[in-house]
C-alpha positions in Angstrom: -15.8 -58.4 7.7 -19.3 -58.3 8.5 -21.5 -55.0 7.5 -22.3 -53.0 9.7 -26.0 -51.9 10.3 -27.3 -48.7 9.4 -29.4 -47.1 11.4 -33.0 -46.7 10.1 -34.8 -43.5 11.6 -33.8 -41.0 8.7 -34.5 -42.5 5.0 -33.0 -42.6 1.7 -34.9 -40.0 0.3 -34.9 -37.4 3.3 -30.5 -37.9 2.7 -30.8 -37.7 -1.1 -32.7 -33.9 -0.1 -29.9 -33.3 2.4 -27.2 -33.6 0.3 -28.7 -31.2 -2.5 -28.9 -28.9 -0.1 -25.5 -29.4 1.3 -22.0 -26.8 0.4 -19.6 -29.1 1.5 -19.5 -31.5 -2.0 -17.5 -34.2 0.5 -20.2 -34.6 3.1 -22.9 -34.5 0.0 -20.9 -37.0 -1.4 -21.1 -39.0 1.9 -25.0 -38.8 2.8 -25.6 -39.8 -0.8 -23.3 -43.0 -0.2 -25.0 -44.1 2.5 -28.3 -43.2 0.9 -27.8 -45.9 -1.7 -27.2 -48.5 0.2 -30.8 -47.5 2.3 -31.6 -47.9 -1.1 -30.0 -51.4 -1.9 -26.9 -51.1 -3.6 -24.1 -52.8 -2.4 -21.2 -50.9 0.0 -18.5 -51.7 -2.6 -20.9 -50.5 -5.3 -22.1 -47.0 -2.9 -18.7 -46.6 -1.9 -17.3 -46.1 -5.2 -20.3 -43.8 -6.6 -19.1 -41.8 -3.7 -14.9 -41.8 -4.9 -14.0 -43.5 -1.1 -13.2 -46.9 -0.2 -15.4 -49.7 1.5 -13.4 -48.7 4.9 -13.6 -45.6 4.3 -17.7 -45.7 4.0 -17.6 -48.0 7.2 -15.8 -45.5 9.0 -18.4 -42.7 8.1 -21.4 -45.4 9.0 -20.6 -45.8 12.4 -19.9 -42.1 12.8 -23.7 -41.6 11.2 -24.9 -44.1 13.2 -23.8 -42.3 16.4 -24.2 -38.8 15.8 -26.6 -38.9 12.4 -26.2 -36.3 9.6 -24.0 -34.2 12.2 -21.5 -36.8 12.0 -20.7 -36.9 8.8 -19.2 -33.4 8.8 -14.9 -32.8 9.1 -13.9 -32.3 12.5 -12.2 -29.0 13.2 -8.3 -29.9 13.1 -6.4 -28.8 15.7 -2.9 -29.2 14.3 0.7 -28.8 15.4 0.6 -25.7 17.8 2.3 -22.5 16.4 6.1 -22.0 17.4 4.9 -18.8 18.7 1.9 -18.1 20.2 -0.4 -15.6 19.2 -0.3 -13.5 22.6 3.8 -13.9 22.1 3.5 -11.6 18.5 3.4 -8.0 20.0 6.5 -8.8 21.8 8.5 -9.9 18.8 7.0 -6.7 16.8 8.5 -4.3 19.5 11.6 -6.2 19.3 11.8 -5.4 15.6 10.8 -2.2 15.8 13.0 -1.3 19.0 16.1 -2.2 16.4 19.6 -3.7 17.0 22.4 -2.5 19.1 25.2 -1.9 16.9 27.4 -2.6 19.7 25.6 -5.4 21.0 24.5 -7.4 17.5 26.6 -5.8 15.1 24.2 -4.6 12.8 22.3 -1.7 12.0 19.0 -3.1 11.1 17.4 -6.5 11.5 17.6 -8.7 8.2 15.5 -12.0 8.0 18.6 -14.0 9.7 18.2 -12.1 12.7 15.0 -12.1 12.9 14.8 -16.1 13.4 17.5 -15.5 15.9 15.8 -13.4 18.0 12.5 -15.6 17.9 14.7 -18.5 18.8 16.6 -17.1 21.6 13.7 -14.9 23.2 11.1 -17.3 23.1 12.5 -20.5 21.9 10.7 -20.5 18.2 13.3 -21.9 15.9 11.7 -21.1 12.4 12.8 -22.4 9.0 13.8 -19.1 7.0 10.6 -19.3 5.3 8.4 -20.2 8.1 9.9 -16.4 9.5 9.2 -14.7 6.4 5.2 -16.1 7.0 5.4 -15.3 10.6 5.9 -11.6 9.4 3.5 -11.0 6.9 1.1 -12.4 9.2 2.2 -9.9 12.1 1.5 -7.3 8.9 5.4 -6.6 8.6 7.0 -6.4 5.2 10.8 -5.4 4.3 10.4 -1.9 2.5 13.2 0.8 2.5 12.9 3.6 5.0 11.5 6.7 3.6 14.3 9.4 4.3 13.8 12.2 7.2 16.0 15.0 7.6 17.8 15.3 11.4 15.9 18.4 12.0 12.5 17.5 11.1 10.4 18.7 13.9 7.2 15.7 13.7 5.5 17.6 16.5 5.2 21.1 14.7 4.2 19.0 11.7 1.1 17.6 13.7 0.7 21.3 14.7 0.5 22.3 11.2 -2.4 19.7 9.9 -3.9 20.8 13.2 -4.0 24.5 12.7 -4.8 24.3 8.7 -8.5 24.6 8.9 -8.4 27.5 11.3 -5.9 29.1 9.1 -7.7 28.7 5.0 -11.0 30.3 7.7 -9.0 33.6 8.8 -7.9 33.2 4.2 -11.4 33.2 3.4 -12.5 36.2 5.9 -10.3 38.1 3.4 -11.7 36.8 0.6 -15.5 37.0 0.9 -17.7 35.5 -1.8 -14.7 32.9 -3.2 -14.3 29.6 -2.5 -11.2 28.2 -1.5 -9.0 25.8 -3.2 -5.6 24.0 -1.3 -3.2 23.8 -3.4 0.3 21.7 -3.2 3.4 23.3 -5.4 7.2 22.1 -5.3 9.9 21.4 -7.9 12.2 18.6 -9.1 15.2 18.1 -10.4 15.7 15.6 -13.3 19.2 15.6 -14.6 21.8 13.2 -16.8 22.3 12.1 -13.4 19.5 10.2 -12.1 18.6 7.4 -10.1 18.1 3.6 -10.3 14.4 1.7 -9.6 14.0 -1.4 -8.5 13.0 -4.2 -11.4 12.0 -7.6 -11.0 15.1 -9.9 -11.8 15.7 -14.0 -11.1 16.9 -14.3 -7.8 20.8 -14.6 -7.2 21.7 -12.5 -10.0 22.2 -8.6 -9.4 21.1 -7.2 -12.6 22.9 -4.4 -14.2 21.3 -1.0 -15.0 22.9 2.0 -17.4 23.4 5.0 -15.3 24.5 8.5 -16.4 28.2 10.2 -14.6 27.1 13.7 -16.3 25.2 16.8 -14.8 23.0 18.5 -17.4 19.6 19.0 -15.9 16.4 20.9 -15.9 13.9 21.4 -12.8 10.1 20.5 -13.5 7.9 23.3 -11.0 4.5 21.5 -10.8 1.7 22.3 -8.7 -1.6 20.2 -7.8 -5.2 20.6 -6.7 -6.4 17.1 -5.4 -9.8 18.4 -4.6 -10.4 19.4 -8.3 -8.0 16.4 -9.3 -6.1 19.2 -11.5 -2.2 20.6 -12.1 -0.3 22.8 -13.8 3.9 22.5 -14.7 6.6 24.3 -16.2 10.0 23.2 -17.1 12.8 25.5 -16.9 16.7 24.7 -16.6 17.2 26.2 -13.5 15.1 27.2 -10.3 15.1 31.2 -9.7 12.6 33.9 -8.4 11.6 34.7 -11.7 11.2 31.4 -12.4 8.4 31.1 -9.7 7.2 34.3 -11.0 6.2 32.4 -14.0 4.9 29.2 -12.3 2.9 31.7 -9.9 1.2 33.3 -13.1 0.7 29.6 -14.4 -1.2 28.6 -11.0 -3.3 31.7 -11.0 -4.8 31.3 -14.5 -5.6 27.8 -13.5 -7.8 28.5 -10.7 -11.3 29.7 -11.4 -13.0 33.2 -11.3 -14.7 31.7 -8.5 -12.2 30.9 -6.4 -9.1 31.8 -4.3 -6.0 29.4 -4.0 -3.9 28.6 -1.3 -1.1 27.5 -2.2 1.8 25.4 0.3 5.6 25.0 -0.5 8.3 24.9 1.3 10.6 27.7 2.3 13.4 27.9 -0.8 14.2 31.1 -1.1 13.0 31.4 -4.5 9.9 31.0 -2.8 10.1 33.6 -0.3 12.0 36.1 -1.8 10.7 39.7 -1.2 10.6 40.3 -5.6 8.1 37.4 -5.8 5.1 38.6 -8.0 2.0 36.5 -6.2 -1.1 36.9 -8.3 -4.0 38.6 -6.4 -5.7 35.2 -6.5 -3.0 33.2 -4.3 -2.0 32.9 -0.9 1.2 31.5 0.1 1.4 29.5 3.0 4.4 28.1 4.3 4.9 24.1 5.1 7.3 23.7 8.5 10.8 23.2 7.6 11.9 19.9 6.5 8.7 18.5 5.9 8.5 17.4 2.1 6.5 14.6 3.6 3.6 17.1 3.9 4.0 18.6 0.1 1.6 15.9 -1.6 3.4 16.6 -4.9 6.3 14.8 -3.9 4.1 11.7 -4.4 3.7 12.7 -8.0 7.6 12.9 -8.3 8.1 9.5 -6.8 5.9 8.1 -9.3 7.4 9.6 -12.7 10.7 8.7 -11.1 9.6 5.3 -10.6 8.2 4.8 -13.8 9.5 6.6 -16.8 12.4 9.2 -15.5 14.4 6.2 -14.3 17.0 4.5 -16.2 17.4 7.5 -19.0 20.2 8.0 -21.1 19.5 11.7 -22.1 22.1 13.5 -24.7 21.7 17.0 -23.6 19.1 19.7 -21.8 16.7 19.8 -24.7 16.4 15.8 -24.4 15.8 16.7 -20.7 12.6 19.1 -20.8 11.3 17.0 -23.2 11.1 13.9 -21.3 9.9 15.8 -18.4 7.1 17.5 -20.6 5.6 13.9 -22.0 6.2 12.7 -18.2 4.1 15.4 -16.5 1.2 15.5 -19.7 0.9 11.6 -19.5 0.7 11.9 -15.9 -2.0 14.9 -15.7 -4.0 12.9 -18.0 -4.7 10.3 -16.0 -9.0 10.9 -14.7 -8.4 10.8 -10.4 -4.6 10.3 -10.8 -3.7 13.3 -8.9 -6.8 12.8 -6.6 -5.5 9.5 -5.7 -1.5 10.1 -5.4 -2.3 13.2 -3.8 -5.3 13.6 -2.0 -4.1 14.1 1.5 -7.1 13.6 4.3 -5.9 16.2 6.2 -5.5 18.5 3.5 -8.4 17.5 1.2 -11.3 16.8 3.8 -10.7 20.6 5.2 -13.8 22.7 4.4 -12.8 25.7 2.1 -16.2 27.1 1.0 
């Protein structure tokens, strides 16, 4: 096969520069084959330097010679087109998040199965199970467990509430002049003989086994938080009562600074709202909307010491108890900007209280 002619406007030495100034290594590697035979060398010989064949090098010369140096770069490649367009991808996000029809599909929720199903019969995308699965953490989805919400959870009076904050710590700090204000998050939790199983990584097809306790001995960690100040208190008490707040109030108040006024939010248990409450002169208590431990940002601090070392406990009896919840709540508290982090909410946090 004859050789085919190289065309002679751009020289060895201006492609040798080229190609040190070139990211892409494979068309580098290309400008300098062609460079060497400008320079002499045979195409076998040029070709090889380069790690491509003689055809391959012929190939790339007559793309050089009719589009130069531009031609020796990769062509975009276009590829199978997706089984489900783009502009399709909203849709099928609705449909998951509209649900099943119990009646209609038989299930309650949507596994993977029935995912592919629905792609296939709404819009004709028949995906391999894992080609789904990619489908769906491209869209941004993942499979996670629902975080539980009680029936009567009122999510408009909850909006409200973030809403109204800020007027509320202002018409706090009228009656406080000359202190600065601190928001403060307090709640308790209940860590028992009882408790509950995390997930752990495992091979796959094999439901792993994990030692849970059948008794009831228990003790109740009260804990309270300042995000802005990254800062918390605790006590641990086997069981929850008005005097028991009492104590944790006391524990709050010595906490806060001389220069300062805390408000504190909980929830409406009744040992929190019970007319023989003793409130420290430096607190103010102010109420969360009922049912809405999602706005308490402790309960982040109770999901992680569950998650991590209150899970999966065999503990002999209450003393066992309080001690595991003391080392818990210390390790946890020690951590610089863990509480800040976990518990730094931005409506709560970003609220001017000076």
């Amino acid at each position: 096969m004859p050789a085919i002619a190289i065309r002679q406007d751009i020289e060895a030495m201006a492609l040798r520069r080229l190609a040190r100034l070139e990211d892409d290594g494979r068309v580098a590697s290309r400008l300098l084959a062609i460079a060497a035979v400008l320079d002499g060398q045979s195409r076998e010989q040029a070709a090889r330097l380069a790690g491509m064949d003689r055809q391959t090098l012929r190939d790339w010369v007559h793309r050089f010679n009719a589009e130069g140096v531009a031609g020796l770069r990769d062509r975009p490649r276009v590829g199978r087109p997706r089984l489900l367009a783009d502009e399709l991808r909203p849709e099928l996000a609705e449909l998951i998040a509209e649900g099943p029809d119990l009646e209609r599909d038989g299930v309650v929720e949507y596994r993977l199965a029935h995912i592919q199903a629905l792609a296939k019969s709404h819009f004709g995308a028949d995906y391999s199970r894992g080609g789904m699965h990619a489908v769906l953490q491209q869209m941004g989805l993942c499979w996670q467990t629902p975080r539980p919400i009680h029936p009567k959870t009122d999510l408009a009076a909850q909006e409200a509430f973030k809403k109204t904050l800020p007027p509320e710590l202002a018409g706090i700090g009228k009656h406080h002049p000359g202190k600065r204000l601190e928001v403060w998050f307090q709640d308790e939790a209940r860590v028992g003989q009882k408790g509950t199983l995390t997930c752990v990584w495992a091979p796959r097809a094999i439901r792993v086994r994990a030692v849970r306790d059948h008794r009831f001995k228990s003790a109740y960690i009260f804990g309270a938080v300042c995000p802005q100040r990254d800062t918390g208190v605790a006590l641990v008490m086997t069981r929850v009562s008005t005097e028991a707040m009492t104590l944790m109030l006391a524990e709050i108040s010595q906490a806060v600074p001389a220069d300062a006024h805390a408000v504190v939010l909980l929830d409406g248990a009744g040992w929190h709202i019970a007319n023989d409450l003793e409130v420290p002169a430096n607190l103010t208590l102010l109420p969360l909307p009922p049912y809405s431990p999602e706005l308490n940002a402790i309960e982040r601090l109770w999901q992680v010491m569950r998650a991590t070392v209150l899970s999966h406990r065999l503990f002999t009896d209450t003393t066992h108890i309080i001690d595991a919840c003391c080392r818990a709540w210390n390790a946890l508290i020690s951590q610089p900007e863990r509480i800040r982090s976990a518990c730094g909410y931005p409506w709560a946090v970003q609220v001017k209280t000076s």
